[in-house]
C-alpha positions as CSV (number, residue, x, y, z in Angstrom):
1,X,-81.4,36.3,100.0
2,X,-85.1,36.8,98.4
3,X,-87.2,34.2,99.6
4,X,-87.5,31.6,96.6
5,X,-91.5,30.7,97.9
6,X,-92.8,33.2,96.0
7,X,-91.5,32.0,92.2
8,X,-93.6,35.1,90.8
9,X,-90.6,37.1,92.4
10,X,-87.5,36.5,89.7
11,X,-84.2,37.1,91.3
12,X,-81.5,38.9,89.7
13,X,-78.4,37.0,88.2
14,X,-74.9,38.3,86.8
15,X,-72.4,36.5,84.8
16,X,-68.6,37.6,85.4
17,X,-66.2,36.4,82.5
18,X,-69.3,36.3,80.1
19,X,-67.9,36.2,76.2
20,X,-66.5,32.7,76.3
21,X,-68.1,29.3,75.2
22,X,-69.2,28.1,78.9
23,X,-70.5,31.7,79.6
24,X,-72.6,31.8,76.5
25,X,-74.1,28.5,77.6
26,X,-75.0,30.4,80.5
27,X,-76.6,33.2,79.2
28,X,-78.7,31.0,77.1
29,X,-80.0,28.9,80.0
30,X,-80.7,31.9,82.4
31,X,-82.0,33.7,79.5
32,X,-85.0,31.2,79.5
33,X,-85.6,30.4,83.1
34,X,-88.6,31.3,84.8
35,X,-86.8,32.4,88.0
36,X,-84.4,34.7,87.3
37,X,-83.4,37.9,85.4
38,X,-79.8,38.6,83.6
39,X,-78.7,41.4,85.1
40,X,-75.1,42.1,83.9
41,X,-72.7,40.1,81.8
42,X,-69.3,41.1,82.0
43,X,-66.2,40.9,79.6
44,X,-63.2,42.8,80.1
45,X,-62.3,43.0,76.3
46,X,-65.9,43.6,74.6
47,X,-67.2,45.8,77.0
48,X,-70.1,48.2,75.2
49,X,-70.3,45.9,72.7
50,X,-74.3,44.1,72.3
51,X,-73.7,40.2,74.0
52,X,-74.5,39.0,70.3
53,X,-71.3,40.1,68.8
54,X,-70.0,36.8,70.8
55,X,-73.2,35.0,71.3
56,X,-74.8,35.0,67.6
57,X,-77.2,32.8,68.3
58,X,-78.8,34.9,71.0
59,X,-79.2,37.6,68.6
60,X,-82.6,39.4,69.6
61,X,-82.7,37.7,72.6
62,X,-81.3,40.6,75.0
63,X,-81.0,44.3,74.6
64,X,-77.9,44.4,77.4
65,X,-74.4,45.1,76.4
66,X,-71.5,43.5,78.1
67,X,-70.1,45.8,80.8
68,X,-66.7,45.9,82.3
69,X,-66.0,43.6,86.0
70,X,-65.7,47.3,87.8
71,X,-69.2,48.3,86.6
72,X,-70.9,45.0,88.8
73,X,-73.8,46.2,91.0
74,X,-74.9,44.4,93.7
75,X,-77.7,40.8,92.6
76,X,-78.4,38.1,94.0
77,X,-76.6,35.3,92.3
78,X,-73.1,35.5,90.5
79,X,-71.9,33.4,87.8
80,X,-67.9,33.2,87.3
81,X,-66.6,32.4,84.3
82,X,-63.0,33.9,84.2
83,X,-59.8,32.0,83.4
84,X,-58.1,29.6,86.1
85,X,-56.7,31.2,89.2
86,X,-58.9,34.7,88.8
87,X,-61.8,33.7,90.4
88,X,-59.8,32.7,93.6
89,X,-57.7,35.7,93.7
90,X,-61.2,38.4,93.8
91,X,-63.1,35.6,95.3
92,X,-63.7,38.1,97.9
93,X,-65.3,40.9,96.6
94,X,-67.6,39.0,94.3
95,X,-68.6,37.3,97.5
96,X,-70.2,40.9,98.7
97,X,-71.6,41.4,95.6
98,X,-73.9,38.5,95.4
99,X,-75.4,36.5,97.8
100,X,-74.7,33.5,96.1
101,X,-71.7,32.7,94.0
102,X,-71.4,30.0,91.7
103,X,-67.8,29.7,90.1
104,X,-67.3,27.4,87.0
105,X,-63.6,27.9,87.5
106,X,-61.2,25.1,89.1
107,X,-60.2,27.1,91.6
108,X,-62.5,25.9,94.1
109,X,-63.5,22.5,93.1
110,X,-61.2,20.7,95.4
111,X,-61.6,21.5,99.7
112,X,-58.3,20.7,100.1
113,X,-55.5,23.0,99.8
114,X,-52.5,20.6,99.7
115,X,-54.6,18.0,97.6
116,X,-54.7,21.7,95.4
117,X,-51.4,22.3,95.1
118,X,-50.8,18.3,94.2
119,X,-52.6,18.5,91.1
120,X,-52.3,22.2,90.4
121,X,-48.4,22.5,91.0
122,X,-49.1,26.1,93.3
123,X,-50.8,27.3,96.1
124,X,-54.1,28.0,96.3
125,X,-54.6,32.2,96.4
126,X,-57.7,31.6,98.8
127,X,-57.2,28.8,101.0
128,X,-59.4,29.9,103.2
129,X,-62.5,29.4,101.8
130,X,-62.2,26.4,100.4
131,X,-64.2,25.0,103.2
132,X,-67.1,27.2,102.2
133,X,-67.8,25.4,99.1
134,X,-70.0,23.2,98.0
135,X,-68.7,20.9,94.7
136,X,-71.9,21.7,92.3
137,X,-72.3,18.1,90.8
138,X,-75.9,17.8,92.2
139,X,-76.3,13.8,91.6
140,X,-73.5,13.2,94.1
141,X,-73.7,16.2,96.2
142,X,-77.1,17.5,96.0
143,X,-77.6,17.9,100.2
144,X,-74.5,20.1,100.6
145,X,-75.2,22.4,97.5
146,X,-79.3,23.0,99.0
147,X,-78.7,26.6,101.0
148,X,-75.4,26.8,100.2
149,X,-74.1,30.1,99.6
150,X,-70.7,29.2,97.3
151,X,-71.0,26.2,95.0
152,X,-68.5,25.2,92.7
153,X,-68.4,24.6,89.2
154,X,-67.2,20.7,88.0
155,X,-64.7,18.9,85.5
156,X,-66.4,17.7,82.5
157,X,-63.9,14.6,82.4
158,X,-64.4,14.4,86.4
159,X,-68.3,14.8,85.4
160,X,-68.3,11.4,83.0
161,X,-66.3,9.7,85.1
162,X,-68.1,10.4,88.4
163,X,-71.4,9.5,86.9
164,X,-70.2,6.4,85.1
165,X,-68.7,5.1,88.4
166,X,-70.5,6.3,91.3
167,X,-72.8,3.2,91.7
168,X,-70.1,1.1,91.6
169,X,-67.9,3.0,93.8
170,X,-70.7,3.8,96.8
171,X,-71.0,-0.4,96.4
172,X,-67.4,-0.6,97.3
173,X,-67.0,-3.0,94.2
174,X,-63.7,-1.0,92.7
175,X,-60.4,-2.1,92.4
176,X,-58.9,-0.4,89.8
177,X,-60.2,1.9,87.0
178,X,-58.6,2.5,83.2
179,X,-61.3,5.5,82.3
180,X,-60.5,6.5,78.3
181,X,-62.0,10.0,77.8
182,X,-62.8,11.2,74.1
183,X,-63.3,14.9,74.3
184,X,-64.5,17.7,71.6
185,X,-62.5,20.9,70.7
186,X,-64.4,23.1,73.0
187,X,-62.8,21.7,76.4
188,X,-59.9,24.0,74.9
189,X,-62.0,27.3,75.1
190,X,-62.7,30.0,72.7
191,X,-58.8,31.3,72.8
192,X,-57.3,29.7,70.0
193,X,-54.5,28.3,69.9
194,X,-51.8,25.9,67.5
195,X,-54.2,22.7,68.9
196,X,-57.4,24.2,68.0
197,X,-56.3,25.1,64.5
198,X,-58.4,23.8,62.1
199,X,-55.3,22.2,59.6
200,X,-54.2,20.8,63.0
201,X,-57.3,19.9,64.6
202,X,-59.6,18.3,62.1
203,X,-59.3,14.3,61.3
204,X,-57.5,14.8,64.6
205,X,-57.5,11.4,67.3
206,X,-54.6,13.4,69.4
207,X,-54.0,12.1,73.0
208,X,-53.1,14.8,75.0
209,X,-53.1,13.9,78.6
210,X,-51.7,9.8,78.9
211,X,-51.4,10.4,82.4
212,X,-51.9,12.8,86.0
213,X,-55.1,14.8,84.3
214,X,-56.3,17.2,86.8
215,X,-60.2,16.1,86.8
216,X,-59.1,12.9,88.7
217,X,-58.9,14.4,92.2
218,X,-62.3,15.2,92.1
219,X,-63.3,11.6,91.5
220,X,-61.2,10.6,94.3
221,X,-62.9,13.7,96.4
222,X,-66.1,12.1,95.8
223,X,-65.9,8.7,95.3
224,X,-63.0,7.6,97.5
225,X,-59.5,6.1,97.3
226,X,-59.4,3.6,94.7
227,X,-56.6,3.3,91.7
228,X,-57.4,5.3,88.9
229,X,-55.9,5.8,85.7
230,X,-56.8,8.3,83.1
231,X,-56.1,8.9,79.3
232,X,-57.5,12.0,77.8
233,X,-57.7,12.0,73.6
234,X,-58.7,14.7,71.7
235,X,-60.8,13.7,68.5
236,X,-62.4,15.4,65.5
237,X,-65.9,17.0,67.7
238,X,-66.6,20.2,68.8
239,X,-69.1,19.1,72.0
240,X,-69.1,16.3,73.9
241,X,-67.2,13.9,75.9
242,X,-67.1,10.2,76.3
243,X,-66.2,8.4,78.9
244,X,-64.8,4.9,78.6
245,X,-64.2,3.2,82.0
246,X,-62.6,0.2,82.2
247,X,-63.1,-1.4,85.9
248,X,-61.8,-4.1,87.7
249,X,-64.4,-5.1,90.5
250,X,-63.6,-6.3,94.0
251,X,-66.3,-9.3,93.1
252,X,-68.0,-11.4,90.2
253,X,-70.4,-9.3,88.8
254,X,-73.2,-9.6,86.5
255,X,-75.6,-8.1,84.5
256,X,-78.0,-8.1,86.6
257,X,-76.1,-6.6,89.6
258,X,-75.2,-3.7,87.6
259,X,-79.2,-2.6,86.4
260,X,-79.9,-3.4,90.2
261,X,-76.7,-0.8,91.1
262,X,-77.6,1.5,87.8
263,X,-81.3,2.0,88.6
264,X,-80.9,2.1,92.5
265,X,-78.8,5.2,92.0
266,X,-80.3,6.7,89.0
267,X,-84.0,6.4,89.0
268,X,-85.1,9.3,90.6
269,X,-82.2,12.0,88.9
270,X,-83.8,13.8,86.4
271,X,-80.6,14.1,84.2
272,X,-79.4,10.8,84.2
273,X,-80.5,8.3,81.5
274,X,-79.0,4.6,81.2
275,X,-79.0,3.7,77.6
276,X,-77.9,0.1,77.9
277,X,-79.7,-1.8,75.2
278,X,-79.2,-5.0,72.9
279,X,-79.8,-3.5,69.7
280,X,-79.9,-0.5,68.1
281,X,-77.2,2.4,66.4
282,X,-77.7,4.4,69.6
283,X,-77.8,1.5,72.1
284,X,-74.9,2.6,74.3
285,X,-73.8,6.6,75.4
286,X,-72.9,9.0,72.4
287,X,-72.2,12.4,73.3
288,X,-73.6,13.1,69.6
289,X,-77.2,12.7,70.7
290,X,-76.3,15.8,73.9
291,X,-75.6,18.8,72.4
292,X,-76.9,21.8,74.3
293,X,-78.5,18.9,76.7
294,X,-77.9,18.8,80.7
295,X,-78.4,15.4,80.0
296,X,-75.8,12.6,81.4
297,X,-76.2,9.0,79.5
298,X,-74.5,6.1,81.3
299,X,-74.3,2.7,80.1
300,X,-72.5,-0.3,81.4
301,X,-71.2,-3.6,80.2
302,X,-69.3,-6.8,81.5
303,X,-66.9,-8.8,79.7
304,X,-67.5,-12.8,80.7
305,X,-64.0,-13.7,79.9
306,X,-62.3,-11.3,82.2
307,X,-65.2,-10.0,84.7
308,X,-64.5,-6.5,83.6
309,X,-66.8,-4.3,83.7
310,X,-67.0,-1.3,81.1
311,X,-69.0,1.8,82.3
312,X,-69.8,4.7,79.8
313,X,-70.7,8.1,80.5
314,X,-71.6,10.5,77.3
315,X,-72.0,14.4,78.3
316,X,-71.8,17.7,76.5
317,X,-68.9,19.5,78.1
318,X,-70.5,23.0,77.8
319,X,-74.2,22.1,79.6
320,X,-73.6,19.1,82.2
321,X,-70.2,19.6,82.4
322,X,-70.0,23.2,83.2
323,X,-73.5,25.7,82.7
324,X,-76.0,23.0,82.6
325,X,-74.8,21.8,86.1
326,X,-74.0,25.4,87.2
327,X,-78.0,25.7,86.8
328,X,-79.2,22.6,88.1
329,X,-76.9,23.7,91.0
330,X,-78.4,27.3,91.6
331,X,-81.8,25.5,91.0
332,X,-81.3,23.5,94.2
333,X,-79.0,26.2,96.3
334,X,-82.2,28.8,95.7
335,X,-85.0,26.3,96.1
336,X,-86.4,26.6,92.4
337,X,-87.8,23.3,90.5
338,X,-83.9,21.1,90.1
339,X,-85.4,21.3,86.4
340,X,-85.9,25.2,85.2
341,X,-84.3,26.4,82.5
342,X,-82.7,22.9,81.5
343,X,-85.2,20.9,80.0
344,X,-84.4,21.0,76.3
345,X,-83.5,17.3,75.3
346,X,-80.5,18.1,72.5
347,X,-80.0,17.4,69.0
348,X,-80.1,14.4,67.1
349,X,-77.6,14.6,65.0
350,X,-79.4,14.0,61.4
């Protein structure tokens, strides 16, 4: 692997899978990074074709043209972006093709292989190196993903939730956990489909997923065996998702235990902000305020009747809970600044 010292030396990156949502979000970060060059961005179906005809927005940006997955030369970081189960099943000659491989698949998001097939309902095509993978949500897992050579990509539901919980859960202080997740249309992909039609889809509040949702095994994978309930409801947004947590503690808690948990964790992560303030329209997490961000903004809450706590976590699902953390992750594998390429703050809405 180039030796990542000299930052005047920018490495070569590919994208596999390319033409989708996620993988434009990718090409727009790497684009812009001072480390790296795009060298190929592959797409089955719109092969020859300029990468604007499915990225509009990066219109004069690059003179390359999507190229078929045979055509992949050798570089020295690989982005996959292909559907679920493909990246597992030609894991292994994308692994001689780069010397680092970052996949923003589920396929290798969990190191288990039975704990797969739970939540999956099949086997897992490459079993064996599952153990070779680091999961790529840096906050949590930041020492394993440094050097790594195979990081993987993370849930944006298992994102929000993770990052909403974590201080609580490295505290020991969960019992139980009701996490309500509001997502946008774009979780569902560019394929359309009878959900994503627009008739269908807008004024939508359409819970999809009351219970077993996938993106729960990597909160257990990360922050331990606790009970964990999860309700997934799609509403009327293309970006974003909010998560909702609903917590019973092991202990009286108060306000002042949670900053003191909140800011212990958070205070040195450079793409975690607590928004938890008395007044104001945006005084707790909206995903509204995220598009195109790597930002994560947590926010927290106790209810003095009951003792619950509420944690919020607001993301947008294409950056920090897929390419944005894909980046950060490669930023830390390859030695670069945890920050290049992922500083833009996102869009206020008005």
């Amino acid at each position: 692997m180039t030796d990542t010292g000299n930052t005047t030396e920018r490495m070569t990156v590919s994208i596999v899978g390319g033409s989708g949502y996620t993988g434009g979000e990718l090409l727009r970060l790497l684009l812009d990074h001072p480390g790296v060059t795009v060298q190929a961005v592959t797409s089955r179906a719109n092969a020859g074709e300029p990468l604007h005809r499915k990225h509009p927005n990066l219109r004069g940006r690059s003179d390359l043209l999507f190229t078929a997955p045979d055509e992949l030369e050798k570089c020295d970081v690989v982005f996959l972006c292909m559907p679920h189960g493909r990246a597992a099943k030609e894991i292994d000659r994308y692994n001689e093709l780069g010397d680092l491989i970052v996949d923003l698949s589920a396929d290798f998001r969990l190191r288990d292989a039975e704990t797969y097939k739970q939540w999956y309902r099949e086997d897992h095509p490459a079993p064996h190196r599952l153990a070779d993978v680091a999961y790529g949500l840096p906050e949590l897992n930041r020492t394993n993903i440094a050097g790594s050579r195979f990081v993987s990509g993370v849930g944006c539901n298992a994102t929000a939730m993770n990052l909403a919980l974590a201080p609580l859960a490295k505290a020991g202080l969960i019992e139980r956990v009701i996490a309500d997740i509001k997502v946008g249309s774009s979780e569902a992909g560019a394929e359309p489909s009878a959900s994503s039609h627009h008739p269908e889809r807008s004024r939508a509040v359409r819970s999809y997923a009351l219970t077993g949702h996938r993106h729960a095994a990597e909160v257990h994978q990360m922050l331990g065996d606790f009970t964990l309930d999860v309700t997934v409801t799609a509403i009327e947004m293309v970006r974003g998702v909010l998560c909702t947590a609903h917590v019973i503690p092991t202990e009286t808690l108060a306000m002042k235990d949670l900053w003191k948990l909140y800011r212990g964790m958070y205070r040195a992560e450079p793409f975690v902000r607590l928004v938890c303030e008395r007044t104001g329209l945006f005084r707790l997490p909206d995903p509204a305020v995220l598009g195109g961000s790597n930002y994560a903004d947590v926010g927290f809450g106790i209810d003095d009747r009951t003792g619950r706590v509420v944690a919020l976590c607001a993301i947008d699902n294409l950056m920090k809970g897929a390419a944005g953390s894909a980046v950060q992750a490669m930023n830390i594998a390859l030695g670069f600044d945890e920050t290049a390429g992922l500083t833009f703050p996102g869009l206020h809405p008005a």
